[in-house]
Structures are given as structure tokens and as C-alpha cells.
N, C-alpha and C positions, 0 to 999 in steps of 0.2 A: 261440418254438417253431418247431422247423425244419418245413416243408412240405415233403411226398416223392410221386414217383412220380404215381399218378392221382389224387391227393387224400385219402388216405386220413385222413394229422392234419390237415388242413386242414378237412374238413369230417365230425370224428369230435365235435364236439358236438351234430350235428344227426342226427347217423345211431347211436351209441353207444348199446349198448343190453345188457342181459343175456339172454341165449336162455333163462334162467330165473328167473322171477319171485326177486326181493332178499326179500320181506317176510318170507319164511320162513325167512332167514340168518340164526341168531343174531350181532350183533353182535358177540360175543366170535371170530366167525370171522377179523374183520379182524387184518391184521396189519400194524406200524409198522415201513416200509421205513427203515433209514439211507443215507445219500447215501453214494457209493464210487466210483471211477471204472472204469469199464466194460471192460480192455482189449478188443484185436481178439482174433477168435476163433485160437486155436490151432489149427482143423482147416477156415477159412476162408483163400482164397485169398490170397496178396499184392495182386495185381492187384485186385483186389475190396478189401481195405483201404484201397486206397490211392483207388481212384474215392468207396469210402463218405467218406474223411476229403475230398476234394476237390469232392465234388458231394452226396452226402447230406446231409450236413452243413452244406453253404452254402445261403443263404437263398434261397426259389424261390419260383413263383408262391402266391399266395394267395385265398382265398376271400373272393368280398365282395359286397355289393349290384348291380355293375355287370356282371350275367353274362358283357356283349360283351366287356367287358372281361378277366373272365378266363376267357373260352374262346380270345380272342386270347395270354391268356399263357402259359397252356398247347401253345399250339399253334406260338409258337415255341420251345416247350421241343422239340415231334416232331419238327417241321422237322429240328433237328439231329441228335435221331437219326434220322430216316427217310435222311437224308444219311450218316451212317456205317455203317448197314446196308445202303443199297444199293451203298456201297464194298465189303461182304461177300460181299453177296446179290446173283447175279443174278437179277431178275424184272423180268416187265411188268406194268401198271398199268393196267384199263381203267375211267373211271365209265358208270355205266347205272345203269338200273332192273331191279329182278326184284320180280316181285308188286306194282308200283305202288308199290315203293319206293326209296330211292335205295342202293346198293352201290356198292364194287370188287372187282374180280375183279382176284385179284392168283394170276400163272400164273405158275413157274418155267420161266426163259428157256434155260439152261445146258441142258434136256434137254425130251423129250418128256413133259407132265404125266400121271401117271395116269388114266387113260383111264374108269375105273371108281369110282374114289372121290373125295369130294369135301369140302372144307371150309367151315363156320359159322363166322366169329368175329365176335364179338358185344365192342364196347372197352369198355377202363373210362372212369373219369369221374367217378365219384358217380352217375350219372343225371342231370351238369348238363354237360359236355362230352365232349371225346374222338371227336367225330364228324370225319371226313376223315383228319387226320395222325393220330391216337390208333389209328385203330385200321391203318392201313399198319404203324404201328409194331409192334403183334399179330401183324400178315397177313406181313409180309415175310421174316421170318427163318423162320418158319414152316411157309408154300411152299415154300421152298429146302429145308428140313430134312425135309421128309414128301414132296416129289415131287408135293402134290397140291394142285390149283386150292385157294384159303382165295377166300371172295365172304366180305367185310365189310359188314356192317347198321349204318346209320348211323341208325339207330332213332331216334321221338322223343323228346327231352330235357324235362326241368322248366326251368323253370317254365314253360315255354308248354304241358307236354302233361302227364297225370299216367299213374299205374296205372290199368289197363292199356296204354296206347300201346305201351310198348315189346315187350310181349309179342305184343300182335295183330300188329305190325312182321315180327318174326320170323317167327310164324305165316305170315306172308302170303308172306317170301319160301322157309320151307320146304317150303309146300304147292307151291309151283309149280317147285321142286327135286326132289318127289314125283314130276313129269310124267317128268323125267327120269331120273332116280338113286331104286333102290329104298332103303328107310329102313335097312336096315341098312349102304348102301355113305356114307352119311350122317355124318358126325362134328361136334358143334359145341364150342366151346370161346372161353372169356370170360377176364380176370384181373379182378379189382376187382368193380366194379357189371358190368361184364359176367360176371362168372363169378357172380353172385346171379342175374341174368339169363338165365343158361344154364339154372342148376336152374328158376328158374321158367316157364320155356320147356317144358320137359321136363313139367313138372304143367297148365302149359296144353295142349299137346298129348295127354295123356293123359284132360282134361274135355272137350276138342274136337274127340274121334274122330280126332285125327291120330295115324299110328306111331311110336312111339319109334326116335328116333337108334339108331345100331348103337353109338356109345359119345358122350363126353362129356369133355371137361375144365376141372376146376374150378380156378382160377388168383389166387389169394391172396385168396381169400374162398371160404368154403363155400356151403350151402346157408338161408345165415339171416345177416340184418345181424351186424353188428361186436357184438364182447361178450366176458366171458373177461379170463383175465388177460393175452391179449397186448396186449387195448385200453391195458392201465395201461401193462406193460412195454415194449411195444415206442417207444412217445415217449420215455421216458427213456434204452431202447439207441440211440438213432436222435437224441440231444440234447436233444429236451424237455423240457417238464414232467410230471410225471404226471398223472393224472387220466381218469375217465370220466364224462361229463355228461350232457344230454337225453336223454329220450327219445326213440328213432328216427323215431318218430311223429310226429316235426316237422318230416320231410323233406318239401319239397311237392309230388315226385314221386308219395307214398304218401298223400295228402290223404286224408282219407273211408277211407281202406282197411282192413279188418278183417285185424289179426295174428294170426287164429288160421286166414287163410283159405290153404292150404298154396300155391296159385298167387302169394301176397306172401311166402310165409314155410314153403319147402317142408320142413324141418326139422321143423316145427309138425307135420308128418302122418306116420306112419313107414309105413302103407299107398301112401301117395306115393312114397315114398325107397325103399320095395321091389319098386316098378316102372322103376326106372334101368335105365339100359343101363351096360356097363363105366365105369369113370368112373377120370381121373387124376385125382389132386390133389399141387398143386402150393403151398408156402410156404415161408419160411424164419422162422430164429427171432427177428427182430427186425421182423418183420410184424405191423401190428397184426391183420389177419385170421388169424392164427395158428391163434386157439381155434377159431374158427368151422369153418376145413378138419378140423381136428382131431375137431371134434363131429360133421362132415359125413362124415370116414370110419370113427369110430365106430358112427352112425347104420345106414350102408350094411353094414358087415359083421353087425351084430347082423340084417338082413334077408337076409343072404344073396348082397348084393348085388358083382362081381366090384367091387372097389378099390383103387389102385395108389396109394401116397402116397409122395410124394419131398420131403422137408425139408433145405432147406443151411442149413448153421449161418453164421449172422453177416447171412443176409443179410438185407434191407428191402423192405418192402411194392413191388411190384412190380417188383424188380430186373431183371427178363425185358427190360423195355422199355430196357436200355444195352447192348449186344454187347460192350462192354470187360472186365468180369469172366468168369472162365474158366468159375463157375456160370450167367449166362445163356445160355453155349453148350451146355455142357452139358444145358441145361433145355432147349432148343431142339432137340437131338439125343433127348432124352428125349421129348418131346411127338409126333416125328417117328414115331419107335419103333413107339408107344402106337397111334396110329390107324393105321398101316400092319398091325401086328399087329390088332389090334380091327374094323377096317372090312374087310366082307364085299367084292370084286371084284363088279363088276357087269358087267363092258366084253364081256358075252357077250350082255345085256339090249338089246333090239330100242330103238335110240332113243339111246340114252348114250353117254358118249363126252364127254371134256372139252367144256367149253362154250367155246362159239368168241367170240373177241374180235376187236374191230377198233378202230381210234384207240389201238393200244396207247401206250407211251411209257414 
């Protein structure tokens, strides 16, 4: 089975799950797929065909009992693109802490940053790596394309930490982003278990007295684990096997944690999802998060709630993270767009004012 992106098949039996209960399916709903071969998409890019048949396709890190070990393999997968992006992109690079936790503020060098808005990105991973290169690789094309500071949360991971860590993480460094930047000059934005991390951020902050983000983007995952038929489809567009397994409930990120409680599973609450702020979303059709985005801006529109959904055909679970296809540029010119449009100026706010760096690099 080919392994892609942040992990998504790699660890889709641990996390795979239906956003609604199987029991009441009558079984006569299944249907008997025959095997066929898949071409490329007719309305997908060359460029993008040819990286999916050269690196999608080829065999990549895997998931397995030795975490060190594959947070190490994954992490030379960033390396090299965090290396062809900063051929791209210019930016600096600072580490610190904000809120007692550990960040980078990754600030576009080529010009003066937006003075008044600011960025959250929260990396993917599963919830078992993606912390340092993972998430530069979010931060970088990002800052260039929006003009405005991205501070990445390197939030804690399973198996050493569970639900909630990662959300109190957040919390901590966006209360002390409050001190400076009012909440609507605010934007946060995740792909994978960070973009599940985003919405549940969003319903932490709404039980913990904090203000809602001025908007949000949700990045090959919605607001609820994996489920739907892109979990089956997108392994077999993507060279797999098909199939959907465990229960998500056996992630040990999520130990003890109750899925009907909408800060694990903000989907679960539509009173929740009607307190968003603007929200992109972001997949393509051969993402196993497909359905989940799909359910997530269903959700939001039946609330009322402002929702921007952008679908490229052909592409795979977090294709964002390679600059070589013409669709992650695009998606990067897109997300830029979205929170420049969406995010309220603050730089008239007694205090604000890009956050200052030093040790850049």
C-alpha cells in the first residue's frame, strides 16, 4: 500500500471511521467495485501527473511501533521540501516560545509583513509527528503568498501526550496572540490532523471564553476523522488497496475521549459549526479526507455559516506540502487570498504590529 503526504494511508486503520453510525446501513447498500485502471485526470495538471506517477506512487515513510523512528522518516521527507520551497519562497525563520510553548515564526523576507494580521498553523501528522520541518513546510509557501507572519505550534504529540494537549497548546499560544492582535485580525489554519485540530481549537475556544478566529482554514481534512467514501476510493486512486478498518477510537491520541464531545469531534455539534468564523476548505479528489471536508462545508452552509470550498481534481491527500504541481501553487495563492480578504487590519491597534524576530536564519 502506497504511504502519502502526512500519513494519512499509513495510519487510516487507526484513525478510519464513519461520521455516521454503519448499523443502520442496510447492507444491500454496499456495492461490488470491479478493478480498472484509473487514468490521470483529464482536467489535472501535467506537472502534477507526472510528480503523483514519480513520488505519489513510490514507496515512502511508514507507520510503525518505533515513533523516533518515524518522526525521523518523515522528517526527511520536509527536509527536502522545506529545501525547494525556500528556493521559492523567500522567508526567515525564528524558533521561540509564545504561551510556554514552543513555535516558529516564519516572516516573509522579500517585503515588509503585514503589520496587522497574523497567522496560526497548526501541521499535520496524524497527532504522532510533523512537529519542526512539518509544519515550515505549511508556514512557508504560506507567508510568502498571504504577506503575513504564519507562528507554527508544534503542539503536543501521542503517544507521550493525549486529548486535550494539543488543543490547550493552541489555546495557550492564542491567548497570548490576544495580548497583541485583536481576534478577528487572527487566522488559523491546519492540513491533515492539523486541519481536525483547527476546528477543534475553534470549539475549545468557544467552551474557554476565548474569541473566535476572524476566519479559519480547513486543509484535507474537515471537521471530524476520516470516513465516507474517499476513505475507500482515494487508496485505490492513489495505488492501494481498498478498504476501511478500525475504529478511530484506537488512536492513542484520543484515549478515554468521548466522540460525541464536539471539542474531539466538532461535526458531532451543529450548534458548534454555527459559531465558525469564515472557513476555507481545501481537498482534492483523490484525498482520503475528501468526504470529511465535504461533510464539513455542508455542515457550515446548512448553519449559515460563510464557506469557500476549493476541490482539484486528481489530486492526493496533502498535495499542498510539494511546490512542484501547478495545483499546490495555486492552493497557496488561494489560501493567501482567503485571509487577506477575511482578516480584519488591526495595525491601527495601540500595541500590534508584526511580531519582532531576532536569530532569524
Amino acid at each position: 500500500m502506497r504511504k502519502s503526504g502526512f500519513g494519512l494511508v499509513a495510519i487510516v486503520g487507526l484513525l478510519a471511521g464513519p461520521a455516521f453510525s454503519q448499523d443502520a446501513t442496510p447492507s444491500s447498500a454496499a456495492v461490488e467495485v470491479s478493478a480498472f485502471e484509473l487514468p490521470w485526470s483529464d482536467f489535472a495538471s501535467p506537472e502534477a501527473g507526472q510528480w503523483f506517477a514519480d513520488h505519489v506512487l513510490a514507496p515512502g515513510p511508514t507507520f510503525g511501533p518505533d515513533i523516533a523512528k518515524v518522526r525521523e522518516d518523515y522528517a526527511v521527507v520536509d527536509r527536502s521540501r522545506i529545501a525547494r520551497l525556500r528556493a521559492l519562497y523567500t522567508v526567515s525563520i525564528e524558533r521561540t516560545q509564545i504561551g510556554g510553548v514552543p513555535v516558529q515564526i516564519v516572516t516573509p523576507a522579500d517585503r515588509a509583513p503585514d503589520p496587522g494580521r497574523i497567522l496560526i498553523n497548526l501541521h499535520g501528522g496524524g497527532f504522532f509527528w510533523g512537529s519542526d520541518t512539518g509544519a515550515l513546510v505549511e508556514a512557508i509557501p504560506i507567508a510568502a503568498s498571504s504577506g503575513m507572519q504564519v507562528v507554527t505550534v508544534d503542539y503536543r504529540l501521542a503517544p507521550e501526550a493525549r486529548f486535550p494537549a494539543a488543543s490547550e497548546d493552541v489555546a495557550s499560544v492564542y491567548a497570548s496572540l490576544l495580548e497583541r492582535y485583536d481576534a478577528k485580525s487572527i487566522g488559523i489554519y491546519g492540513c491533515s490532523a492539523g486541519s481536525m485540530l483547527t476546528a477543534q481549537s475553534v470549539v475549545w475556544f468557544q467552551q474557554h471564553d476565548l474569541p473566535t478566529p476572524g476566519a479559519i482554514g480547513l486543509f484535507c481534512m474537515g471537521a471530524s476523522m476520516p470516513g465516507g467514501d474517499s476513505v475507500y476510493l482515494s487508496q485505490v486512486a492513489s495505488g492501494g488497496e481498498p478498504g476501511n478498518s478500525i475504529d478511530w477510537t484506537a488512536h492513542p491520541y484520543f484515549a478515554g475521549s468521548d466522540f460525541s464531545d464536539p471539542k474531539v469531534v466538532p461535526l458531532a455539534s451543529p450548534e458548534a459549526i454555527a459559531a465558525f468564523p469564515p472557513t476555507l476548505l481545501i481537498s482534492g479528489t483523490r484525498d482520503g479526507g475528501l468526504s470529511s471536508v465535504l461533510a464539513t462545508h455542508a455542515a457550515l452552509n446548512r448553519a449559515g455559516v460563510s464557506a469557500n470550498l476549493h476541490v482539484w481534481d486528481g489530486m492526493w491527500h496533502s498535495f499542498m506540502s510539494d511546490p512542484e504541481p501547478e495545483e499546490s501553487r495555486e492552493a497557496y495563492r488561494t489560501v493567501g487570498a482567503f485571509f487577506r480578504k477575511e482578516l480584519e487590519s488591526d495595525d491601527a491597534r495601540t500595541g500590534s504590529g508584526a511580531l519582532e524576530t531576532g536569530g532569524k536564519r
